[in-house]
C-alpha positions in Angstrom: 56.8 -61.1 6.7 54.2 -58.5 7.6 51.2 -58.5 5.8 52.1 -54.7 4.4 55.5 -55.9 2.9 54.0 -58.3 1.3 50.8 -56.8 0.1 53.5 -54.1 -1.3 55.6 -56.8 -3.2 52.9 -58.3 -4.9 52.0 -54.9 -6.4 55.3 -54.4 -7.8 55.6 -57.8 -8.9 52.4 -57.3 -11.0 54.0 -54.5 -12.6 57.1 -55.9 -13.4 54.3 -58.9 -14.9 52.6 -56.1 -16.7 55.7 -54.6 -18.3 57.3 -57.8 -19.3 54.4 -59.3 -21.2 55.9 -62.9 -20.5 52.4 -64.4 -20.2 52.6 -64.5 -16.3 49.3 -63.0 -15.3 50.1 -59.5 -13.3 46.1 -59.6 -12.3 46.9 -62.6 -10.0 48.9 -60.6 -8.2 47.1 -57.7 -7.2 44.0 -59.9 -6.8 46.8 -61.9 -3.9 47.8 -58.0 -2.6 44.0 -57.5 -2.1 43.7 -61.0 -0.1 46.3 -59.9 1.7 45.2 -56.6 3.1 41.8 -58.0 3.6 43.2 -61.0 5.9 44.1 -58.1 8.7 46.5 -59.7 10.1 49.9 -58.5 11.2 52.1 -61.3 9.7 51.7 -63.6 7.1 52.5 -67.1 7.8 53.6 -70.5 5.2 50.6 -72.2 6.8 48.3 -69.7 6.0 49.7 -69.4 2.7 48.6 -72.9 2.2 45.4 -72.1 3.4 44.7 -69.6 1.5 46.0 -71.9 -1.7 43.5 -74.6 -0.5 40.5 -72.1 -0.7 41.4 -71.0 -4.2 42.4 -67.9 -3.4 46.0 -68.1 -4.6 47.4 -69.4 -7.9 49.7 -72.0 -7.5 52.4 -69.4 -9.3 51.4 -66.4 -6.5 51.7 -68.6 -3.7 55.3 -70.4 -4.3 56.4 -66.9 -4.9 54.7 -65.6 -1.6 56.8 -68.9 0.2 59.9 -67.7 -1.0 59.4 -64.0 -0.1 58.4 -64.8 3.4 61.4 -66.9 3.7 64.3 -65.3 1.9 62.4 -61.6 1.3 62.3 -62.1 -2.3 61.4 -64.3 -4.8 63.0 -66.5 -7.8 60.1 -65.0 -10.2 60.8 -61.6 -9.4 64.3 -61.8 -9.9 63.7 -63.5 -13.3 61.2 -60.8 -14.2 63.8 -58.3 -13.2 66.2 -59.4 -15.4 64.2 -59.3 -18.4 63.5 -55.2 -17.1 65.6 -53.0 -18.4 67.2 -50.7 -15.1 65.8 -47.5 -16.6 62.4 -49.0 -16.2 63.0 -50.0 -12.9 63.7 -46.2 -11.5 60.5 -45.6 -13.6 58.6 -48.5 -11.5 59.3 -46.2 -8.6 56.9 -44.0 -9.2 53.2 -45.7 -8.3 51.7 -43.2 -10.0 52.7 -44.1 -13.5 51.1 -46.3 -15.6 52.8 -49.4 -17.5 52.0 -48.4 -20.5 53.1 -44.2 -19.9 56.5 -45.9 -18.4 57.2 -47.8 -21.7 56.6 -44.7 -23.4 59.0 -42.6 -21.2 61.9 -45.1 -21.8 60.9 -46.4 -25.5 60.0 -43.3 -27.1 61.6 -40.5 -24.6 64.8 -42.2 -23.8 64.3 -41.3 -20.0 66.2 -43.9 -18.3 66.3 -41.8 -14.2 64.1 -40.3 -12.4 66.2 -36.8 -12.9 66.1 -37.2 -16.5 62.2 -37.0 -16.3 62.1 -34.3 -14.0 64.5 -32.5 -16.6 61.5 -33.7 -19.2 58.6 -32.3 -17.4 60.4 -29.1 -16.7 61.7 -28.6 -20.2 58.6 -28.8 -21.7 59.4 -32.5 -23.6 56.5 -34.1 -21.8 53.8 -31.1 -22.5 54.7 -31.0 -26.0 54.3 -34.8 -26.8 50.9 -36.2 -28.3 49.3 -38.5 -25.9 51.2 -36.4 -22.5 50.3 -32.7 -22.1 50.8 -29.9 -20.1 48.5 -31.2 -17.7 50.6 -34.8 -17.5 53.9 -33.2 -17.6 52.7 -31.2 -14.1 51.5 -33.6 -12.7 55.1 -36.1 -13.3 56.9 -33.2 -11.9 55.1 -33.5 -9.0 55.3 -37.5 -8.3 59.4 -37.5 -9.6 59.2 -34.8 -6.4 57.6 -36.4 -3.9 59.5 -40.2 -5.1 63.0 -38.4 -4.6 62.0 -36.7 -1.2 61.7 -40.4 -0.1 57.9 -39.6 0.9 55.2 -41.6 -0.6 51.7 -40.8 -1.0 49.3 -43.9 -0.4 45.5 -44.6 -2.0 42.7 -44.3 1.0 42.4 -48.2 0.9 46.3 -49.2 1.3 46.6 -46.6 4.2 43.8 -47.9 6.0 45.8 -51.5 5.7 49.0 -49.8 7.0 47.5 -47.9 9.6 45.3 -50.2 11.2 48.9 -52.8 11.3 50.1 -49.7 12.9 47.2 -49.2 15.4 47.5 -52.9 16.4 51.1 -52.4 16.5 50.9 -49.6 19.6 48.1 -51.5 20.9 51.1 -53.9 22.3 52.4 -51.2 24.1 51.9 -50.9 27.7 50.9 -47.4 28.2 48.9 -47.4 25.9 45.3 -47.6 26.8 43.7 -46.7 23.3 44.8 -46.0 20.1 42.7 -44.2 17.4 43.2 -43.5 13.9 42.6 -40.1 12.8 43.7 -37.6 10.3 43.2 -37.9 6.6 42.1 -41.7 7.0 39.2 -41.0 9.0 38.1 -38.3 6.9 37.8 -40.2 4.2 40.4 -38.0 2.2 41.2 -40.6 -1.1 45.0 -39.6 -1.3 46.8 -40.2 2.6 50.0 -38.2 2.7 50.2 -38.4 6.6 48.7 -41.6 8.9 47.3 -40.1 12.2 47.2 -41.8 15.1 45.7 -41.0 18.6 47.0 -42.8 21.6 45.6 -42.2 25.2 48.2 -42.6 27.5 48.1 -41.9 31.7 50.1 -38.8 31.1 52.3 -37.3 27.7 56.0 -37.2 27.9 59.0 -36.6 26.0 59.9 -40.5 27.4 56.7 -42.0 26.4 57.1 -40.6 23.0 60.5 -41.4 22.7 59.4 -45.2 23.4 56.5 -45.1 20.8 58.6 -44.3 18.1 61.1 -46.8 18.7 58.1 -49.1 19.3 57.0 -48.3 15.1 60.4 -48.2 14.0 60.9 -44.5 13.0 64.5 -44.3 12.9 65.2 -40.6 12.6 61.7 -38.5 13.8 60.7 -35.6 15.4 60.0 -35.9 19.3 57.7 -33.7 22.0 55.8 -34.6 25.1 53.2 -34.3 23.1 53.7 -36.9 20.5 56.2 -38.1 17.6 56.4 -38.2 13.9 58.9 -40.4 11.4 58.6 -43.0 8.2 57.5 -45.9 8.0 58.0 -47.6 4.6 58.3 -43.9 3.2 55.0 -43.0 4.8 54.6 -40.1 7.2 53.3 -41.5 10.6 52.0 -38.8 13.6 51.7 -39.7 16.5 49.7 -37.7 19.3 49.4 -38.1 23.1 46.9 -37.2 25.1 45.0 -37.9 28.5 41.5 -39.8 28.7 39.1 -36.3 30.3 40.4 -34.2 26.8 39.9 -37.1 24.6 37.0 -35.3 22.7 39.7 -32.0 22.0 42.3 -33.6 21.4 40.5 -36.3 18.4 39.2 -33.3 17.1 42.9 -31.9 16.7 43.7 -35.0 15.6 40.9 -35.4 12.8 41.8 -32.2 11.4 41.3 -30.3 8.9 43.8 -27.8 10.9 41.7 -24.8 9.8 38.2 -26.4 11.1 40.1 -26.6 14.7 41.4 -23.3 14.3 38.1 -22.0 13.6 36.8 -24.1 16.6 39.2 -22.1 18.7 38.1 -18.8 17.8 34.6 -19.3 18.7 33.6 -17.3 22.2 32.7 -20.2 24.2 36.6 -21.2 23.6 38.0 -18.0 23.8 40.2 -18.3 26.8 40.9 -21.8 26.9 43.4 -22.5 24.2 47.1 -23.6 25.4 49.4 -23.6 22.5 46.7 -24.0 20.1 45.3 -26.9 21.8 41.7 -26.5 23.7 41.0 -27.6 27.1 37.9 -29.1 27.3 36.9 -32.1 28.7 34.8 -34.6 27.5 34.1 -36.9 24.4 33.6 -35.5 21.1 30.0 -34.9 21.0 30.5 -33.4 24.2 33.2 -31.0 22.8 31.2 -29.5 19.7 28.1 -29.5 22.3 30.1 -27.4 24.3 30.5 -25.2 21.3 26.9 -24.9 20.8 27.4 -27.3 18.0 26.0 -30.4 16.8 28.5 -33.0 16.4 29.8 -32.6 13.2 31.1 -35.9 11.4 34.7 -35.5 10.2 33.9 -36.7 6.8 32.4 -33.1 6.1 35.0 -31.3 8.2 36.9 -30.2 4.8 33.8 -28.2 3.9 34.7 -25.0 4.3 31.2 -23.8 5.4 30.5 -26.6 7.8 30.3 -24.8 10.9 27.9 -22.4 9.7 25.7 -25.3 7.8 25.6 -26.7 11.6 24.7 -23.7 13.5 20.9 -24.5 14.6 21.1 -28.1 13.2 20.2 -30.9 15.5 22.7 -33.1 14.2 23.7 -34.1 10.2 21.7 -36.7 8.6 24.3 -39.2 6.4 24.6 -42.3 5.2 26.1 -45.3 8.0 27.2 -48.1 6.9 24.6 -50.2 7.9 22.1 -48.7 6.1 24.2 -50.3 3.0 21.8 -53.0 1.8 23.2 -53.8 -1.5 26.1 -53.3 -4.4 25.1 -51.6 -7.9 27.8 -52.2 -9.9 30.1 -55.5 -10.5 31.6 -57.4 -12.9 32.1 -61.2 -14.3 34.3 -63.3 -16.6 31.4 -62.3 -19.1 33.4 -58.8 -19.5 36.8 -58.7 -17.5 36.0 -59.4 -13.9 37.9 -62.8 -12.5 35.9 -64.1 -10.0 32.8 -66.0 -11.1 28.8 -64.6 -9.7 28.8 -67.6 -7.5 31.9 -66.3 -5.7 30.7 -62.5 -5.6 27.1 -63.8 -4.4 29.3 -65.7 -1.5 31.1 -62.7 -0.8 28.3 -60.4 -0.3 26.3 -63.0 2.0 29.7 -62.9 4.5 29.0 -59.1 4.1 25.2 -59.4 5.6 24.3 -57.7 2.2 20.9 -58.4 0.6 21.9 -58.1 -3.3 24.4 -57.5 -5.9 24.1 -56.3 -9.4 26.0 -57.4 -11.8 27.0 -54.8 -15.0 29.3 -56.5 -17.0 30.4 -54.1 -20.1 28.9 -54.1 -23.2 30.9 -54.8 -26.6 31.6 -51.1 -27.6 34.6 -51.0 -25.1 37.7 -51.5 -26.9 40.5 -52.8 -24.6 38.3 -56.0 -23.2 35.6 -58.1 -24.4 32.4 -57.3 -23.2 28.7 -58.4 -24.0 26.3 -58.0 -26.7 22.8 -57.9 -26.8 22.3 -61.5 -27.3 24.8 -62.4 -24.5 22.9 -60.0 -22.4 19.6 -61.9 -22.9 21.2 -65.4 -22.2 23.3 -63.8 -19.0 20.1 -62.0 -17.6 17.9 -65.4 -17.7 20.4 -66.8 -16.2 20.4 -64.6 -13.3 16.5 -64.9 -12.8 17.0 -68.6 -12.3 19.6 -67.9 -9.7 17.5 -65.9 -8.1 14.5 -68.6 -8.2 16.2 -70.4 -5.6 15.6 -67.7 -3.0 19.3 -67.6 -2.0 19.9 -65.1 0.9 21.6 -62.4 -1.5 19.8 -61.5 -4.9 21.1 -60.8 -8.0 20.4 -57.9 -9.9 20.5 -57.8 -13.7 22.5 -55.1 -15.2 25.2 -54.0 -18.3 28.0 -51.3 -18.2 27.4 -49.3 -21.3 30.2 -47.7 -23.2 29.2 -44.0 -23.8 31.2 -43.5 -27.7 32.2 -40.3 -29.3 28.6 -39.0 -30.1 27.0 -40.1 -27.0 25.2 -43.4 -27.9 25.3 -46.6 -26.1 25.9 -49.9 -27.5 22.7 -51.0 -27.9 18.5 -50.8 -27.0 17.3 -53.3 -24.6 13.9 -54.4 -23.9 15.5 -56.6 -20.6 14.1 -55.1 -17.3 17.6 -54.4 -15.9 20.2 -51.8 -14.3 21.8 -50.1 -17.0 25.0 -48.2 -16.3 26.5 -45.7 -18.4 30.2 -44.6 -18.3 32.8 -42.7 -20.8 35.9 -45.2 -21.3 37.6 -43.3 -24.6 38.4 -40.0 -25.4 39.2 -38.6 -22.0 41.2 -36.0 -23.0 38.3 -34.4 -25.6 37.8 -30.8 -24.8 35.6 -30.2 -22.1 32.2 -29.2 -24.3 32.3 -32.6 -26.0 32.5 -34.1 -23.0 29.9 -32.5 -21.5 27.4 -33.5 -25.1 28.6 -36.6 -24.9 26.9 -36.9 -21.3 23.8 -35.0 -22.1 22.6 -37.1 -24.7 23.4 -40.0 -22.9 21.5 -39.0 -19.9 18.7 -37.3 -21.9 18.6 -40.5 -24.3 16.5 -42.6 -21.8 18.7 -45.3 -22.2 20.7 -45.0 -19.2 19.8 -45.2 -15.0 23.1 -43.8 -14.0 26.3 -42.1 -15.0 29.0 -44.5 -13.3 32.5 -43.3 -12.2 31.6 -39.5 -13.8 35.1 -37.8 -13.8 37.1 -40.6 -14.5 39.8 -40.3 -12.6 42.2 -42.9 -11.3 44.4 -41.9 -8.1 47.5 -40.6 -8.8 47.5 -41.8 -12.5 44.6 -39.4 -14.2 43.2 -36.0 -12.3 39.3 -35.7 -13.1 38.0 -33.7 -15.6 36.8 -30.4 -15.5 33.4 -29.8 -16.7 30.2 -27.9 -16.2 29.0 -30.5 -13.5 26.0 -27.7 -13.1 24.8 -28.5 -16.4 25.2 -32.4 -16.7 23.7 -33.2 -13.2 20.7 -30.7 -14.0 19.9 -33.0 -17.0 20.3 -35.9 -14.8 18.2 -35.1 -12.0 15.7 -33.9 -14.9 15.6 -37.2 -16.1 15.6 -39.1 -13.0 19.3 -40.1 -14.1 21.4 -41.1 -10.9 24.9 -40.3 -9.9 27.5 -43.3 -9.1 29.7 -43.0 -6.1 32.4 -45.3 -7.6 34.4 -47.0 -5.0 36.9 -49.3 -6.9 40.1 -48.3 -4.8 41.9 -46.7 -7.1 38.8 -44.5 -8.2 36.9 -43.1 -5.3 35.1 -41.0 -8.2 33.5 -38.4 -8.0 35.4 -36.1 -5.5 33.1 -34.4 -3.3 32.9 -31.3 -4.6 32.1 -32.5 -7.4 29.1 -34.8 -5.5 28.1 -31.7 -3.4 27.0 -30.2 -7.1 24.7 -33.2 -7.7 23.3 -33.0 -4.4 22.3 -29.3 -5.0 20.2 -30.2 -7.8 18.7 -33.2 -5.8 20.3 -36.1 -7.6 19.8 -40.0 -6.6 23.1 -41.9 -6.3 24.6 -45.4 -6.0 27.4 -46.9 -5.0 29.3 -49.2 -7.0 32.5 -51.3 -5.9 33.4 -51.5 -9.9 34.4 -54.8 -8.6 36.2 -57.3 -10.8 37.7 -59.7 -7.8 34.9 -60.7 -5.3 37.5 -59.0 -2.4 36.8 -55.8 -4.0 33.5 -55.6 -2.4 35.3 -55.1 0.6 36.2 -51.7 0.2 32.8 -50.6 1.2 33.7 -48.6 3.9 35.7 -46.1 1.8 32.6 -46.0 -0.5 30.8 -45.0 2.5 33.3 -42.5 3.6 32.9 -41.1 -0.6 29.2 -40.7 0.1 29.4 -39.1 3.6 31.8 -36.8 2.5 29.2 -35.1 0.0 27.0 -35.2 2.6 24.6 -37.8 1.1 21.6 -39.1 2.9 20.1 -42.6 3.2 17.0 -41.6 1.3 19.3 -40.1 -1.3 21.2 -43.4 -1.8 19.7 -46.7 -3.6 21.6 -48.9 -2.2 19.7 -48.5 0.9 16.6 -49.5 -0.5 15.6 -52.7 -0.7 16.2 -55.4 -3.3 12.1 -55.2 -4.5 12.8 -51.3 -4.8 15.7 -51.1 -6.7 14.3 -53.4 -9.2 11.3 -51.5 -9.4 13.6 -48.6 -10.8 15.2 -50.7 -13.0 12.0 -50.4 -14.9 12.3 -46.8 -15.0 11.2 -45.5 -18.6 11.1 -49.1 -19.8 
């Protein structure tokens, strides 16, 4: 079975584990879909399966019903767990978006059995006029019962880059192909992938070598040109585009996208009479293309800004984050709060990573729906991690605590330990704006706090972010020295970047923070990268580029 199938049957098997409540752990099997997509392979084997059993990073429940599915396509424990699932929750499980607990609702207290009876809901006002759902809710359904009955799926950053690169590899095989790129949304770092771009170079487009390509990925029924294809895969929009090697730079550009930053491109005089059917002819890579253009190479991360040509006119190039400048992690969790691999494992993980430290913020006891630390458990956890670090292991640990920000904008507790302190809303999400906003003020204004962490709370396609005066909140903060967390848990990617452009006008420090309760989770530093290159954010305006000695030192701040 292909490692995208699989990764895709573990998620819905941890939601039929969720709804059920039979005592089967549904974490075990998203923690398996994460190995999975991080194993980047094509297919998934028995023998690694054992393997990967063997290392501990399978439960012997997940990987008998791995076995079966790469044998028979299903498994004995899903079909049990679909028999205790009533079938009106099963058209609700179609839609990702939806959480476990909003689906119970829907069927338990709403009676919506299909997927047309909650479109009916949402557009009869049922939803918007039900505590605990909304206007805002009830749009939003509409939207995703849409989109589910259209057969097109929309697809977190981190699970398209999984099914893209399988794509990538995929053409790869094929023999006129001599690259293939991914573009589009994916490498801008959009969060939400509607559409997976890919580039291929080929000696010269054709309707044929299309036509081949798109049997090669399995479209089925797809649209066909000599200049590239487009179909399905697994409900997922796939592009293909052709072109030759000498208009490479033009034609990634094209494929990158936005379509109005090309358009624009286009327009300028140097271009003026060199556009064929929209696409430019002009040789060369991509630097070579904007240079062309009297432009600095502009990175496609920041291509969705609307003034980004004119921020570039006169630059010498943009100066963002890479990914090697990433030294460290700044926010992570342990069985001390609700994460589920132990600091030994997420030390191990970021030494494969080349990183130099972690920090560890378990939550504090004021969060309601897990357990989380108090001051006293603090003190014996943080001595803990000092003598860790005494043995001058290759990756240091950082101290830290998540605190829960309550209804009148206190944290849990004082602490007189030299550590990371993270502050973050977790209840009352849906107060009006102007009590969200005090809430964060006299957090941030407190002195109790070093940074806001995930500060618009979304969660893709489940919650949109709030809407708040970011002007005000991230003036106090870079008043107070407060920084801004790029959270890049994969169903997060928080704050958008509009919203992080705003911070970086009033000259805010951020982090990045994985949020990471499974050591794997770590992983998905590259999309945190993308996050902080998308808002345009510097190396010297990121602490997770300094080093370990440095971010300590701030730790101290105001201590």
């Amino acid at each position: 079975m292909n490692s995208w199938e699989l990764a895709e049957k573990l998620n819905f098997l941890a939601r039929l584990a969720r709804y059920t409540n039979t005592g089967i752990g549904s974490n075990q099997f998203l923690d398996a879909s994460t190995t999975i997509r991080h194993l980047d392979v094509d297919e998934v084997e028995l023998q690694m399966v054992g393997f990967l059993l063997a290392q501990g990073l399978l439960s012997e429940t997940t990987a008998s019903a791995i076995s079966e599915m790469i044998k028979t396509g299903s498994s004995s424990l899903e079909q049990a767990l679909l028999k205790k699932t009533p079938k009106g929750v099963q058209s609700l499980l179609q839609i990702s978006g939806l959480s476990i607990s909003n689906i119970a609702r829907l069927y338990e207290d709403c009676g919506i059995e299909t997927l047309e009876e909650l479109r009916k809901a949402s557009r009869g006002g049922l939803l918007s006029s039900r505590k605990g759902f909304g206007e805002r809710f009830s749009k939003q359904v509409e939207g995703m019962v849409t989109q589910t009955l259209s057969g097109r799926r929309t697809l977190p950053l981190s699970n398209a880059v999984h099914l893209a690169n399988l794509l990538q590899r995929k053409v790869k095989h094929f023999e006129e192909a001599s690259k293939v790129f991914v573009a589009g949304d994916i490498r801008r770092g959009r969060e939400l992938i509607e559409k997976i771009d890919l580039l291929v170079v080929v000696s010269k487009p054709t309707v044929k070598t299309a036509q081949e390509i798109s049997k090669y990925l399995e479209f089925g029924e797809c649209n066909i040109t000599k200049y590239g294809c487009e179909g399905q895969v697994s409900g997922v929009q796939v592009r293909v585009h052709l072109c030759r090697q000498e208009y490479i730079g033009s034609a990634m550009c094209l494929a990158t996208g936005p379509g109005d930053h090309y358009q624009k491109l286009c327009s300028r005089t140097a271009f003026k009479n060199r556009s064929v059917a929209g696409f430019l002819l002009v040789k060369g890579d991509e630097e070579s293309f904007y240079k062309q253009l009297g432009l600095p190479y502009i990175p496609p991360e920041i291509r969705e800004w609307p003034d980004c040509i004119e921020l570039s006119e006169g630059k010498l190039g943009w100066d963002i984050v890479e990914e090697d400048d990433i030294l460290g992690d700044l926010h992570a969790h342990t069985p001390w709060s609700d994460g589920r691999s132990r600091l030994s494992e997420l030390v191990r993980q970021a030494e494969q990573m080349g990183l130099e430290y972690i920090t560890v913020t378990d939550h504090a006891q004021g969060i309601s729906v897990t357990k989380g630390l108090s001051a006293h458990d603090l003190e014996i956890q943080t001595d803990k991690i000092r003598k860790m670090n005494a043995f001058k292991g290759t990756v240091k640990i950082v101290p830290g605590i998540e605190y829960n920000i309550d209804a009148d904008g206190h944290v849990d507790f004082q602490t007189r330990q030299k550590i990371m302190r993270i502050g973050a809303l977790h209840s009352g999400l849906g107060d009006d704006p102007s009590i969200l906003e005090n809430r964060y003020l006299r957090a941030i204004s407190s002195g109790l706090i070093d940074i806001v962490a995930h500060p618009t709370l979304r969660r893709l396609l489940v919650r949109p972010p709030i809407e708040i005066d970011w002007d005000m909140v991230f003036s106090e903060c870079s008043k107070t020295g407060v920084a801004v967390e790029l959270n890049y848990a994969p169903d997060k990617l928080d704050p958008p970047w509009q919203v992080a452009r705003v911070a970086m006008k009033h000259g805010c420090m951020f982090t990045l923070g994985s949020d990471a309760h499974y050591a794997l989770h770590l992983k998905e530093l590259p999309s945190g990268v993308k996050l902080a290159r998308r808002a345009g954010v510097s190396r010297e305006n990121l602490l997770n580029c300094k080093p370990y000695e440095q971010v300590r030192e701030l730790c101290w701040r105001g201590q």
